[in-house]
C-alpha positions in Angstrom: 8.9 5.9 -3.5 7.4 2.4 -3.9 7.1 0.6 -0.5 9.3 -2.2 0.1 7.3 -5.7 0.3 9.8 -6.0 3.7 7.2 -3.9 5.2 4.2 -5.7 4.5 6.3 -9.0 6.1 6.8 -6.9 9.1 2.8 -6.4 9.4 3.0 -9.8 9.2 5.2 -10.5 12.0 3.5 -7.8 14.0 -0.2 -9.2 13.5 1.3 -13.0 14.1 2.1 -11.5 17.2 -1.1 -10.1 19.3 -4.6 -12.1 19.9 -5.7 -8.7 20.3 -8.5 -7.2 17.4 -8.1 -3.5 18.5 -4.7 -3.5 18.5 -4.5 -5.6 15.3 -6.7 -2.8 13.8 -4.2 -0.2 15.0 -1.2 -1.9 13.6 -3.2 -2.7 10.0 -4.1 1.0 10.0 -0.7 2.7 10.8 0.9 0.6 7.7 -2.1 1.6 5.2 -1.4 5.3 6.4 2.1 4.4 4.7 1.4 3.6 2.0 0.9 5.6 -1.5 -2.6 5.6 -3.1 -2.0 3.3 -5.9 -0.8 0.5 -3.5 -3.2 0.0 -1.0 -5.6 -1.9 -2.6 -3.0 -4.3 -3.6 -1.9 -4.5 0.1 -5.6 -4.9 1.7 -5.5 -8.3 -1.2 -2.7 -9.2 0.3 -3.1 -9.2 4.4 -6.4 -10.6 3.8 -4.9 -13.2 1.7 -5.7 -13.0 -1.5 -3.8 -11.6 -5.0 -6.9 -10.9 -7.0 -10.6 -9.4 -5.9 -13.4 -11.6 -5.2 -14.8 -11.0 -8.1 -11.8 -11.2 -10.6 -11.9 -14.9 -11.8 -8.2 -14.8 -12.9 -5.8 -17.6 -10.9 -2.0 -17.6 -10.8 -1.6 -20.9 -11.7 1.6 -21.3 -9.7 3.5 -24.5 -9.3 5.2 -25.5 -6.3 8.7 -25.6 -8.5 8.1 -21.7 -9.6 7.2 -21.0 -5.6 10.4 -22.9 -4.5 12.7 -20.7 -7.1 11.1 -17.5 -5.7 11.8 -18.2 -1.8 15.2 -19.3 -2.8 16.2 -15.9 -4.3 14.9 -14.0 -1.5 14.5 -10.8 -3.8 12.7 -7.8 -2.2 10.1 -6.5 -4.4 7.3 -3.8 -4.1 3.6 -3.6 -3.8 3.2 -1.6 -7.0 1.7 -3.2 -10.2 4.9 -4.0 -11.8 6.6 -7.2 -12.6 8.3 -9.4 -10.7 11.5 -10.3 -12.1 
């Protein structure tokens, strides 16, 4: 079952919340352990802040508008490679 992107928010929160490196290690390490295979890679992109690898020269080319639209809905989606509609 996909994981829900609510749980990559909650590392969030959970990360936002310490100063501390070890235990921010911890925490990172107990959600990867959650994860399937096929969605930790896009997960790693995502905590360290990024969509695409370094080397991928592909941009999203997304307008505030589009980001506005998005927050409003407040739809859950999932870390797997599907799209987001």
């Amino acid at each position: 079952m996909p994981t829900p992107f609510s749980k990559l928010t909650d590392l969030c929160r959970a990360l936002e919340a310490t100063r501390k490196r070890t235990e921010k290690s911890h925490i990172i390490a107990e959600f990867l352990r959650i994860l399937d295979a096929e969605e930790v890679a896009p997960a790693v992109l995502l905590v360290v802040g990024q969509v695409f690898p370094e080397f991928d020269s592909r941009t999203l080319e997304v307008g505030w508008s589009t980001m506005k639209r998005v927050l409003d809905k407040g739809r859950q989606t999932t870390l797997l490679r599907e799209p987001l509609t």
